[in-house]
N, C-alpha and C positions, 0 to 999 in steps of 0.2 A: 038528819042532814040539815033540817028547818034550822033544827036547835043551834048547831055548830054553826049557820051562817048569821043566825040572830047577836049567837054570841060574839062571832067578829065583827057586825055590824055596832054592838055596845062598844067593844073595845076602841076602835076607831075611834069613836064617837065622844067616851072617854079621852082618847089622847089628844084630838080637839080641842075639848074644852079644856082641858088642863095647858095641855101649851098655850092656850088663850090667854088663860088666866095667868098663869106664870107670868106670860111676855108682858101684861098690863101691869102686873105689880114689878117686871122689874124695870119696865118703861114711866111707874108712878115714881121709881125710887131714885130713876137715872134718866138725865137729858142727854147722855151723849148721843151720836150720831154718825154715820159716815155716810161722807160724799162726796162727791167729784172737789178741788179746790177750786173753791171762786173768782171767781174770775177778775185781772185787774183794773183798777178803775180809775187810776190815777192819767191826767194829762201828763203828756211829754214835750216840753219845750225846747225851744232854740233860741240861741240868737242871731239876728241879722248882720251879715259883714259884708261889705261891698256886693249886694244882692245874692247873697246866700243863703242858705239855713246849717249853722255851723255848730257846735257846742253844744251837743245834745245832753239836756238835764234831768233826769229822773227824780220826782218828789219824793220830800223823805218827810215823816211824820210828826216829828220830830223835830226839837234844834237842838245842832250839830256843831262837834268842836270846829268852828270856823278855822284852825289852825295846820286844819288835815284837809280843807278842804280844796286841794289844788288841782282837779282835773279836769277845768277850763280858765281859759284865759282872755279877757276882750279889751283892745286896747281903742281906745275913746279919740276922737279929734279936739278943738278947742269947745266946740258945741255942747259936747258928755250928752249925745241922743243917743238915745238905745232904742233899739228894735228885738222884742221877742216876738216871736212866732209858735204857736200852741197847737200839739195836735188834739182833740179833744176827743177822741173815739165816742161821736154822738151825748157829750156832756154838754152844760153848760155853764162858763165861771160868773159868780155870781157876783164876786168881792174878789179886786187885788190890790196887796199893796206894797211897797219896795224900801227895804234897807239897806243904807251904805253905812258898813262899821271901818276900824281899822282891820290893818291884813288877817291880826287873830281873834277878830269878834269880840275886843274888849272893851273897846270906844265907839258910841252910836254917833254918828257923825248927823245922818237926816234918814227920818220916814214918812213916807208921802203916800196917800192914796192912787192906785192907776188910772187914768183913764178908762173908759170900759172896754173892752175886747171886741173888734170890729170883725166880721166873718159869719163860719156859720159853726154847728156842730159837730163837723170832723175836723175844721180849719180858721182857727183866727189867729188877730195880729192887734199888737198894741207900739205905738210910738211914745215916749218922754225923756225929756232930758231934766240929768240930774242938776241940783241946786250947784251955786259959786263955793261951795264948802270945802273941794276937795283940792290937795295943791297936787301939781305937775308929777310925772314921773315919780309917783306913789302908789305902789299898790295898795286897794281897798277890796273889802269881801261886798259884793253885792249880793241881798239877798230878797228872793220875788217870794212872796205868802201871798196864793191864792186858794180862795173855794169854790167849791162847784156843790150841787143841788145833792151830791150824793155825800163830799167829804169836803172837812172841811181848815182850811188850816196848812195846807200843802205847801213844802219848803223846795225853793231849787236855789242853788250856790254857783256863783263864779266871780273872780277875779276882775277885777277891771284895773286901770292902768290911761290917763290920761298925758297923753305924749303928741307934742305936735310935730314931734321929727322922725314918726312914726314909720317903720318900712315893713311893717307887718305883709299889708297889701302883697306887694314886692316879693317877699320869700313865700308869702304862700300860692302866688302866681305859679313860683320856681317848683314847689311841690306838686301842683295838682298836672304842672305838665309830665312832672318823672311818673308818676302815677298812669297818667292816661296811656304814656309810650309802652308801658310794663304790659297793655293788654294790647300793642299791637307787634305784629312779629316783622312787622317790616323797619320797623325803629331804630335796628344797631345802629347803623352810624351814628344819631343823634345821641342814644341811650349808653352805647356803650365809652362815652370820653367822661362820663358823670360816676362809674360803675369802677371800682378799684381790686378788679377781679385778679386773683390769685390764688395760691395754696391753701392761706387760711379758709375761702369760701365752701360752702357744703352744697357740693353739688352731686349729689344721691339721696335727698330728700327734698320732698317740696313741703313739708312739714314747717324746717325753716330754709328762708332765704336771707341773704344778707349781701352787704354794697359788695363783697368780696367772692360772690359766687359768680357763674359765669352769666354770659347775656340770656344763652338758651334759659336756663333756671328763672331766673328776675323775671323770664316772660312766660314764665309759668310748662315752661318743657312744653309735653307733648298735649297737654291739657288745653281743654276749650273752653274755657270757665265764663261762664254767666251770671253778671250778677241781677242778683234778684233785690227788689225793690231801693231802696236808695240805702246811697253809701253816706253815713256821717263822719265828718272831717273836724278835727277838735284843734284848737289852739294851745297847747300844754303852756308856753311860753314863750317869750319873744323879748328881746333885750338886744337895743343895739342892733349889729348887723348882723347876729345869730337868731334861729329861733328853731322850737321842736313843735311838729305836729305831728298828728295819729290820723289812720281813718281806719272805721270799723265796718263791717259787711259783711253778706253773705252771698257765697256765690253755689251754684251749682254746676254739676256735669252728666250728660248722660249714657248711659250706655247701655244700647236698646230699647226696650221698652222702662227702664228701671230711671230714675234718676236722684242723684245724692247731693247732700246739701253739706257747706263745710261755714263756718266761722272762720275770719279772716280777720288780722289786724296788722294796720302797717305802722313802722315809727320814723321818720325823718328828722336828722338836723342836719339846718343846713346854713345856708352865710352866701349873704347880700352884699355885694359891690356895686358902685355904679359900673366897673368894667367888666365883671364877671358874675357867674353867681356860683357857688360850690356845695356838694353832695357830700356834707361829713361823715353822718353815719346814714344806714337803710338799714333795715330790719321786718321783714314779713313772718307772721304765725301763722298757721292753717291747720286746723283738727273738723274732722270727719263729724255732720250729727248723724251719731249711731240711730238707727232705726229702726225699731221692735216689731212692725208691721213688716220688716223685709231684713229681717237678721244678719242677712250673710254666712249660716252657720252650713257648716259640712265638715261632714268626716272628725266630728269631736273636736273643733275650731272654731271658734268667733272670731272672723275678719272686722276688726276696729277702723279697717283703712290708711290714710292720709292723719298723723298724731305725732304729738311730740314724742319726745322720749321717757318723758316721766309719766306713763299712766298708772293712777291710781288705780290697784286691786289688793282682794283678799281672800285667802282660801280658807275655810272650817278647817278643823284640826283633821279630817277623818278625810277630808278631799274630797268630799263629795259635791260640795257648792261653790259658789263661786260668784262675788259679787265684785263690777268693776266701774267706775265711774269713766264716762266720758263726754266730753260740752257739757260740762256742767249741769248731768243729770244721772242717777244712781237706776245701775240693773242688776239683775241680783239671776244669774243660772242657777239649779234647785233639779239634781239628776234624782231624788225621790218622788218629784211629782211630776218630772220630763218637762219642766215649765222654763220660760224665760219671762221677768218682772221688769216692770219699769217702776223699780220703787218710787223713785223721786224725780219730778222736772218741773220745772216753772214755765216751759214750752208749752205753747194749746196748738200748736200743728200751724200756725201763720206765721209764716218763714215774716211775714213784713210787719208784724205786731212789734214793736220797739219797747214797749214795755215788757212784754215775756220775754225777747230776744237779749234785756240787757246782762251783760256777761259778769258783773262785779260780787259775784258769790262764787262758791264753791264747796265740795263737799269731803268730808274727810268719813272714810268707813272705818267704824271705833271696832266692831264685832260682827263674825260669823260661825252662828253656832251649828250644834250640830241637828238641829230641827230644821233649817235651813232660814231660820228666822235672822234677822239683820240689826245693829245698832250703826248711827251712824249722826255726824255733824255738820249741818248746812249753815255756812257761815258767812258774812258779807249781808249785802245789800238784798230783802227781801222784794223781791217785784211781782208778787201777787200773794191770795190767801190772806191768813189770820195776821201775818203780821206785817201785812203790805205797806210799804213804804218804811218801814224800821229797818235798823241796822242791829245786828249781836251774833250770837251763837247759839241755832233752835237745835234743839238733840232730840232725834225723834227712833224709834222700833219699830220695825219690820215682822208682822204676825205672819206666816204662814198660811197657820190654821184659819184664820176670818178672812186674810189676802186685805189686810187694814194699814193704814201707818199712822202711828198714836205718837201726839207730841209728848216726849217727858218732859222736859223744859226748856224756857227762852231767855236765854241771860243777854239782857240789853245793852247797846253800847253807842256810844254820841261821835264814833267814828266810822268812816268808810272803808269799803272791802279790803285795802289793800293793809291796810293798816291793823285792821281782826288778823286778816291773813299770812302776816308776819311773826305775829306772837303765833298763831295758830299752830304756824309750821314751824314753829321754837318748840313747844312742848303742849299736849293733847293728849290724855291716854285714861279710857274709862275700862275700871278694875271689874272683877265679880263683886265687889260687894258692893256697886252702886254708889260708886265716888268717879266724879268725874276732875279729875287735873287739870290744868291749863295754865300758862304761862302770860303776864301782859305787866310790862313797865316796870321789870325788875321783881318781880313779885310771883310768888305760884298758889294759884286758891284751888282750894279740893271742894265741890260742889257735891253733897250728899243728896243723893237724887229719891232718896227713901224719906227725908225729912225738910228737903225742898230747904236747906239752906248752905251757905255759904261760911267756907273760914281762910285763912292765910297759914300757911304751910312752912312757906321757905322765902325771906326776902334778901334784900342786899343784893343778888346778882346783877353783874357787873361784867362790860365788857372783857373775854379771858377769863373769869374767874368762874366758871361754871361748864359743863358739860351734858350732854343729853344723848344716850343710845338712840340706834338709827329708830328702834321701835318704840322711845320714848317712855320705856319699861325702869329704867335707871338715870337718875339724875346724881350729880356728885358738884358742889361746890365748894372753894376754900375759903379760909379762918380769919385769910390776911391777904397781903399782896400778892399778886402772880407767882413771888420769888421769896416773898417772905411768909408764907404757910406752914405752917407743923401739924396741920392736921388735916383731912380732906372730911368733908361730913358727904355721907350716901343718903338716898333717900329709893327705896324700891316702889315704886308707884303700884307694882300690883298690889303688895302685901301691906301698904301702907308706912310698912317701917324704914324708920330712920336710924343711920348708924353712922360711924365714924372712926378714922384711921388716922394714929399718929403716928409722926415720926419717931424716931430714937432721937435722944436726948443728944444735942450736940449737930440733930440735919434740918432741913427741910423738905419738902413734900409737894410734887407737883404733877396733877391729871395730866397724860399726852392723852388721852380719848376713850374711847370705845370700840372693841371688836367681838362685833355682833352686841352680846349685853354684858360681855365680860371689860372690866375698864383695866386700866394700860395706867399705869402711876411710874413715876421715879423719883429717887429718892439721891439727895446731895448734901453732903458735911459742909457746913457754916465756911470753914477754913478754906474748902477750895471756892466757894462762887468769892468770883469777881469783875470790875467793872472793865468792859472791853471801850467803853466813853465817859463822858460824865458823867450819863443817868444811862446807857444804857449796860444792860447785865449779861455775863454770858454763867449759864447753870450747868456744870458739870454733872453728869448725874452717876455715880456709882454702880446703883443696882436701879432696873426697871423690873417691876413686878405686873402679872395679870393674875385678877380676882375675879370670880364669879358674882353671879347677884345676892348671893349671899357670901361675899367676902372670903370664901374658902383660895386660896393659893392655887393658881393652878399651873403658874411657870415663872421661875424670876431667874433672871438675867444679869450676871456679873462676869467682868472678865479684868481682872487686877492688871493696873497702868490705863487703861479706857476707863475714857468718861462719855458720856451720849449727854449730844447737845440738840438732838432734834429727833422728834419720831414722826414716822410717816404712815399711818396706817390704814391696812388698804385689806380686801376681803380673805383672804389666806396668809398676810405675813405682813411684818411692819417692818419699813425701812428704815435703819438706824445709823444718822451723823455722830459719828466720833472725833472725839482729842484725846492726846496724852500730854502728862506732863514733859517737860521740858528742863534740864538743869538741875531733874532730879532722880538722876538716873537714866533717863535719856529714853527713847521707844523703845518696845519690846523688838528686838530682830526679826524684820520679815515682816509686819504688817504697816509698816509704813513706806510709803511709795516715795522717789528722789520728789516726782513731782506737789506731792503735797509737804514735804518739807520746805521747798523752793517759795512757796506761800506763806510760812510763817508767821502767823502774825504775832508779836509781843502783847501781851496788856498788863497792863498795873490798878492796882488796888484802890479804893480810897472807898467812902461812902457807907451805906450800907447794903449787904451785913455789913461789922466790921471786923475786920482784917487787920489791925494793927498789930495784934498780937504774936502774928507768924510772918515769915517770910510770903512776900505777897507770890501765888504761882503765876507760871509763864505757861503759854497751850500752845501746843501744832497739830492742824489736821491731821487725820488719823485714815485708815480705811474703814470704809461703811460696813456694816455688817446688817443681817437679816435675822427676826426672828419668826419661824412658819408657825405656821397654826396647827396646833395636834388634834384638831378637832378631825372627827371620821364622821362627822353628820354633814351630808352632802344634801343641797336642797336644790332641787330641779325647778328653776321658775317657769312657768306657763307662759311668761309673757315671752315671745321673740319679734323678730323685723326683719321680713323678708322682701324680698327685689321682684319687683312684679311691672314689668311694661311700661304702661303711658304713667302709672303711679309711684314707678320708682321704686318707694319705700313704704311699705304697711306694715302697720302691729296687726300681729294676731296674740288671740289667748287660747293655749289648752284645756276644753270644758271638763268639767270632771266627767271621767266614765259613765256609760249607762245609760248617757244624753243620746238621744232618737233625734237627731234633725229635721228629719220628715216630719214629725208628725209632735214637734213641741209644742208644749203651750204656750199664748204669748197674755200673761197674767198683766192688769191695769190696777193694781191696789186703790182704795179708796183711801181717804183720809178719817181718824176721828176725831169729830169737833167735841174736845169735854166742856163740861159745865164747871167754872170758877177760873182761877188766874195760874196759869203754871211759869210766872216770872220768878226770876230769880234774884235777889236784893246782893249785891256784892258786898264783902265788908270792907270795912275802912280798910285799909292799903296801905303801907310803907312805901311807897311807890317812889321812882326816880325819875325824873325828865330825862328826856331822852333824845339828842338829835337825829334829824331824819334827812336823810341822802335821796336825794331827788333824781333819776339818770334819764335814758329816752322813752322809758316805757313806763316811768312815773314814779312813784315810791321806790326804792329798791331798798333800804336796809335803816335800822334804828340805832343808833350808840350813844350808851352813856357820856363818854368819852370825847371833848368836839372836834381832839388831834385824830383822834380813829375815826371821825366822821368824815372830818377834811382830805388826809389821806386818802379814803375811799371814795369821794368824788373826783380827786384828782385822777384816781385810777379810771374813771367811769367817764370825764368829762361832765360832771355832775354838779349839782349844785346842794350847800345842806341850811335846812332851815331848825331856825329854834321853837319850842314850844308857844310861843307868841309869836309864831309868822315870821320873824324877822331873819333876815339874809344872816347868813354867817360866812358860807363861803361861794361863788360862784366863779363857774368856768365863762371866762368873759375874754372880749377882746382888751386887753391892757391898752392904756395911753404909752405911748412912746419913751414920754417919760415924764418924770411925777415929782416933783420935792416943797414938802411942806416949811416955807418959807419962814412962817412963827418962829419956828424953833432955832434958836441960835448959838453960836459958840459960848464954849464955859471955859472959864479956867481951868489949869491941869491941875490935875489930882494925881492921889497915887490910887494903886490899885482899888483898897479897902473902902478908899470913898468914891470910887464910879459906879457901885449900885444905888447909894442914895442921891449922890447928882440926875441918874439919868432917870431915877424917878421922880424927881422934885420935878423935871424939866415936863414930863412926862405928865404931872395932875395938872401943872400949872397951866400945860398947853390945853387939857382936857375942859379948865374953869375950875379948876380945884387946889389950889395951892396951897400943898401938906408939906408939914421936913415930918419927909420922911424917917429918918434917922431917930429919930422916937420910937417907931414900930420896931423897925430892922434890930435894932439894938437889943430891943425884949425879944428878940424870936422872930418875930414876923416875917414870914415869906415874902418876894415880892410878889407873886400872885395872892397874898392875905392881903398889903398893899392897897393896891391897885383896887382889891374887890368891896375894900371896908370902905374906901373915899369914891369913888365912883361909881356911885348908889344908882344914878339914871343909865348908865353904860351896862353893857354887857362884857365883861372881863372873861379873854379866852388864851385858857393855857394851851398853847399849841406845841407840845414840846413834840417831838419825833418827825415835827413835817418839814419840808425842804426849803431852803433862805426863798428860792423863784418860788414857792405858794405864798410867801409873806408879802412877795410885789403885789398882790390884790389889794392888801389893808393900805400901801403905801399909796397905792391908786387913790384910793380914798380917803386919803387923807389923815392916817388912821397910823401915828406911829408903832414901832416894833421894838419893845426892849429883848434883846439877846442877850445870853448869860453864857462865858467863856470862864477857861479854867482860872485865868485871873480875878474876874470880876464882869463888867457888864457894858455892853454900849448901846445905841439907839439906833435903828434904821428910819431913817427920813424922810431918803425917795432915791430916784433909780433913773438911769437912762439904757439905753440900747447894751450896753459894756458895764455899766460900771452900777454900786451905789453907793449914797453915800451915810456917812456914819458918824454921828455925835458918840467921840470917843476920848473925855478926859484923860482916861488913865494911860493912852498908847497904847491899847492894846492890840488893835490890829493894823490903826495909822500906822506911820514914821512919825516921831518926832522931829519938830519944826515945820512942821505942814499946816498947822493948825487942827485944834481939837475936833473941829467940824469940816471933813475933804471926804472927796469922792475915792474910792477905789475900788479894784476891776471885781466883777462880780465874783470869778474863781478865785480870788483872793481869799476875799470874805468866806464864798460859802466852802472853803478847805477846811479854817479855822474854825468858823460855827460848828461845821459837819462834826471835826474832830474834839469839838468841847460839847456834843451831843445835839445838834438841834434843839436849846432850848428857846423859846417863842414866849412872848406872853404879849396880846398886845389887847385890844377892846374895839366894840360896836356899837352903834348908837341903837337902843331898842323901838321899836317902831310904834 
């Protein structure tokens, strides 16, 4: 008995020392570590505006494309004093000092040392005013680089704008009252004459609100909401008598002993009169912070609460896990070990910490396996831990078995969240074999996460010419234009492979989209596409075919005398616009309706393709037709939105089976700090500029294209900037009326020479006088023109947008050449009714009016419209 206890006593004793030893040699071999993330340390500033603290800045590490950096705005008196305000969470700044460049950070205008920082350790304040450098009603990037005892080097950015006719004041008075009535219920009468409540408004969720929902809703329903610690109020912009502001917050609610906390952001623009003042748009967000200390889980359901509509989740293939992100922080359900995780948050539990609380990241979950282990991408603005105050995309893995989260790598980037966030949610998608995808400024780089580098994949894409499945599994883009492609090139992101699909000899080739990961292509003969305008194309398309991800056939679509001119595709079927010919044989009997004949439209040929060779065709609406989807794989989503009392509207999720509510676990992962650099070095880029549409809520959309950009802000009431800061289009109040007085009448011409007239007229007004007719004559486009001589200008083809967006350029002084079926005239300026048109050739004058008259705006824009909307005019770069 001695023996046998002796012996377990050795044994023991043995495993001791041996795991001693082990853990020393493999702690001599390896520094990593895991532990809690550390905590942030960066100040958060503001600036002072008419005794406020407004423009909350987060430091970034870094210097930043000054040209993305628009999400605050300060506008200056004649004085240019500025007042920041720092919160210091018990730091102290040691050194500050302050930069005014131009709008995109390319010209240092002045840097000056600060003053020192007057206060104490949670709270200081610095006054200066900037130097005589900068002129009026110019925007400039201001930028403050301060240190503190711990870090050093710390970047914050805003916009400033020296204006002495300033009504900033004024509309943001207008805002912070609609604000404050929203939290009292006694307020209709005043609240609801500002509130443009109707049908469009969404009144069954307090998720979102908007100027169109009812008074009940705007005042938050049945809810008693609290806010907790202070609300920040941002200045996005302000121009004249409009202007857009945000405020961000958190409020809670309680109910009983429990109480929940939500993230809140509002958007207003709005428009200052001396007589009035007016509520353009409103818009409120509000998502639930989920709570891993108080779940909400019952009966095999996780109550997500008060959420938008898109929440991000993802189930293993086997359905047993279940990972879903929400505010901005990753949880991971795990019915093998009965557990719920809070893989990922930048939250430490202090609803009032502004530095944790700020919301400009987000996460995208890349994988859920079947160990219940996780991969996933936290992207945007880091506001604590390893990479505090950097901007990029950290990919990091979700162990199980240790309950660890280990970074694999941090691809860096000189822009902010929203801007990651747009390419992000373009294209993302990390394979088995440790390639990670991504998409950014026309370009797609596959990230080898096994050799920790970087290559370029697939470039050239271009707004339209490209496609991306909903799972981001499949990518497909074309050879050539929209309309002139013969071939589509694939690219399967899981398998790596690349492939591609031509047409028959004699068509061309054009992606309508994706269903599910099967792509949707049609295909059209040379002979029938033709121009419905000058430039714009109508594509007949023959046969529509759907491919799998490996290109196998799995349905094509032909019905002789239809053509599909549009596909609509939607999760069970795609809705298809048809034409038939005309004048060749006529509709087939029965599927044409009197009322779509009664629409008719004629078109005629010219251009390219070319069509010269055949009888140009003639098209009439057709009836639509449908193709369903033969798929039999039915997938049950987890997520639904159910109607629940004082809250309206809640997501839940379905947990996977086997989940015990009672008695889960609520798992806290730690972090592993490794030892060396897991950055990742991008390669050189084929890259494309790209403009960027600005709406109420900030960034909304990028395009190659500056006529797709402008279009899209006019839809938006947006405004779109270029690569270097500068204005390109803005939704502004117009002057009345506008005509640039330089420009004078010319002798008549005949058709042939009123494009080189109105360009001559056109460089000469710019400071540049070229005869043109050199260029034109070898080829030259008038937008090659205009782009080869106007070297300081920014030259923008605006073809496809409407005559009334070209009144902006007119405002400004800034003529407009149009191109008609004949030749070309010039817009000059504009009154209430009419504008007017430097038009040698007669094209859309009378003759005897003179080559330079005013005429009625639907005049003009009948003609333009029907010779295509071609635009081409320029801006001065900033």
């Amino acid at each position: 008995m001695k023996k046998n206890i002796l012996i377990t006593i050795y044994l023991i004793a043995v495993f001791i020392i041996v795991s001693f030893i082990t853990g020393d040699v493999m702690q001599a071999g390896s520094s990593d570590v895991a532990e809690e993330m550390s905590d942030a340390s960066y100040p958060v500033l503001y600036m002072g505006y008419d005794g406020l603290y407004i423009n909350r800045m987060n430091g970034y590490s870094d210097q930043m494309d000054c040209s993305f950096m628009r999400a605050s705005f300060l506008p200056l008196d004649e004085t240019r004093t500025v007042t920041v305000y720092a919160d210091l969470y018990g730091e102290k700044v040691t050194s500050a000092f302050y930069e005014v460049r131009s709008i995109g950070g390319g010209r240092l205008i002045e840097s000056t040392e600060l003053p020192a920082f007057t206060g104490n350790s949670d709270s200081a304040s610095v006054n200066f005013s900037l130097k005589d450098l900068i002129d009026r009603n110019t925007e400039y990037m201001l930028t403050i680089r301060l240190s503190t005892e711990k870090v050093s080097d710390i970047l914050y950015y805003t916009r400033i704008i020296v204006d002495p006719d300033d009504l900033t004041k004024e509309k943001l008075d207008y805002v912070r009252s609609i604000h404050s009535m929203t939290f009292n219920k006694n307020s209709e009468e005043s609240l609801s004459r500002y509130l443009e409540s109707n049908s469009e408004g969404i009144n069954t969720d307090l998720a979102r609100v908007n100027i169109h929902s009812s008074y009940d809703q705007v005042t938050w329903g049945s809810l008693n909401p609290h806010i907790e610690g202070e609300e920040n109020i941002n200045i996005l912009n302000s121009d004249g008598d409009t202007g857009i502001f945000s405020y961000d917050y958190v409020i809670s609610t309680s109910e009983g002993r429990s109480r929940s906390y939500y993230l809140v952001n509002e958007y207003y623009r709005v428009r200052y009169t001396k007589d009035r003042s007016y509520l353009l748009s409103f818009e409120r967000n509000m998502e639930q912070i989920y709570d891993p200390e108080n779940p909400s889980i019952t009966d095999d359901v996780a109550y997500l609460g008060i959420t938008g509509p898109d929440v991000n989740y993802m189930v293993n293939d086997s359905g047993d896990d279940l990972a879903f992100v929400s505010a901005g922080s990753l949880y991971l359900v795990a019915s093998s070990g009965n557990s719920l995780s809070e893989i990922f948050s930048f939250r430490n539990g202090d609803m009032a910490d502004k530095r944790c609380m700020c919301p400009d990241h987000d996460i995208k979950i890349l994988s859920v396996d079947e160990s219940g282990g996780a991969r996933f991408a936290v992207y945007g603005y880091m506001n604590r831990g390893l990479h505090e105050g950097e901007c990029g995309i950290a990919l990091y893995e979700y162990s199980p078995s240790t309950n660890t989260v280990s970074e694999i790598a941090f691809i860096k980037s000189d822009r902010p969240y929203e801007a990651i966030s747009s390419d992000i949610m373009t294209l993302s998608y990390l394979n088995s074999r440790e390639v990670f995808y991504f998409y950014m400024d026309g370009v797609v780089h596959a990230v080898d996460l096994r050799s920790m580098t970087d290559s370029v994949t697939v470039t050239g894409l271009r707004d339209n010419n490209y496609g991306v499945s909903a799972s981001n599994l499949m990518l497909v883009w074309q050879n050539a234009g929209i309309y002139d492609s013969t071939k589509l090139n694939t690219m399967n992101f899981g398998s790596g492979r690349s492939d591609s699909i031509d047409a028959p000899p004699g068509d061309r080739i054009l992606p309508l989209g994706f269903m599910g990961e099967n792509l949707v292509y049609g295909l059209a003969h040379n002979s029938d596409i033709v121009l419905t305008t000058y430039e714009g194309q109508i594509f007949p398309m023959y046969r529509i075919l759907i491919v799998d991800s490996n290109e196998k056939t799995l349905m094509t679509y032909e019905k002789e005398g239809f053509y599909v001119t549009a596909a609509d595709i939607r999760e069970d079927r795609i809705e298809l616009t048809r034409v038939t010919k005309t004048g060749e044989g006529g509709s087939p009997e029965g599927d044409s309706s009197p009322a779509d004949l009664s629409r008719e439209e004629t078109v005629s040929g010219g251009g390219s393709p070319d069509t010269s060779s055949h009888a140009t065709p003639e098209y009439a609406d057709a009836l639509p037709d449908q193709i369903m989807s033969t798929s039999e794989e039915i997938t049950i989503s987890p997520l639904t939105f159910i109607a629940i009392d004082v809250y309206e509207t809640i997501a839940e999720l379905i947990l996977p089976s086997g989940i015990d509510s009672g008695t889960i676990k609520k798992m806290s992962p730690k972090q592993v700090l490794f030892e060396g650099n897991r950055y990742i070095e991008l390669s050189d880029e084929e890259s494309i500029s790209r403009f960027r549409v600005y709406g109420l809520k900030g960034l909304d959309s990028m395009y190659a294209e500056e006529a797709a950009a402008v279009n899209k802000a006019v839809s938006i009431a947006g405004n779109v900037i270029a690569d270097d800061g500068g204005y390109i289009w803005e939704k502004t109040l117009l002057s009345s009326r506008n005509q640039i007085m330089k420009i004078k009448a010319l002798e008549e011409t005949d058709t042939d020479g009123s494009l080189n007239a109105v360009l001559d007229v056109m460089l000469s007004y710019a400071g540049t006088p070229v005869n043109s007719a050199a260029m034109t004559n070898k080829g030259s486009t008038p937008y090659e023109v205009l782009k080869k001589n106007l070297t300081d200008e920014r030259v923008l083809n605006l073809t496809g947008c409407s005559m009334n967006t070209m009144l902006y350029y007119l405002d400004k002084d800034y003529p407009v050449l149009a191109l008609t079926r004949g030749g070309a005239v010039l817009l000059t300026g504009f009154n209430e009714s009419e504008v007017v048109l430097l038009d040698p050739a007669y094209l859309i004058l009378s003759p005897g009016g003179g080559t330079l008259a005013k005429i009625s705006k639907s005049t003009a824009d009948s003609v333009l419209t029907d010779s295509g909307n071609i635009y081409i005019t320029y801006t001065n770069k900033p």
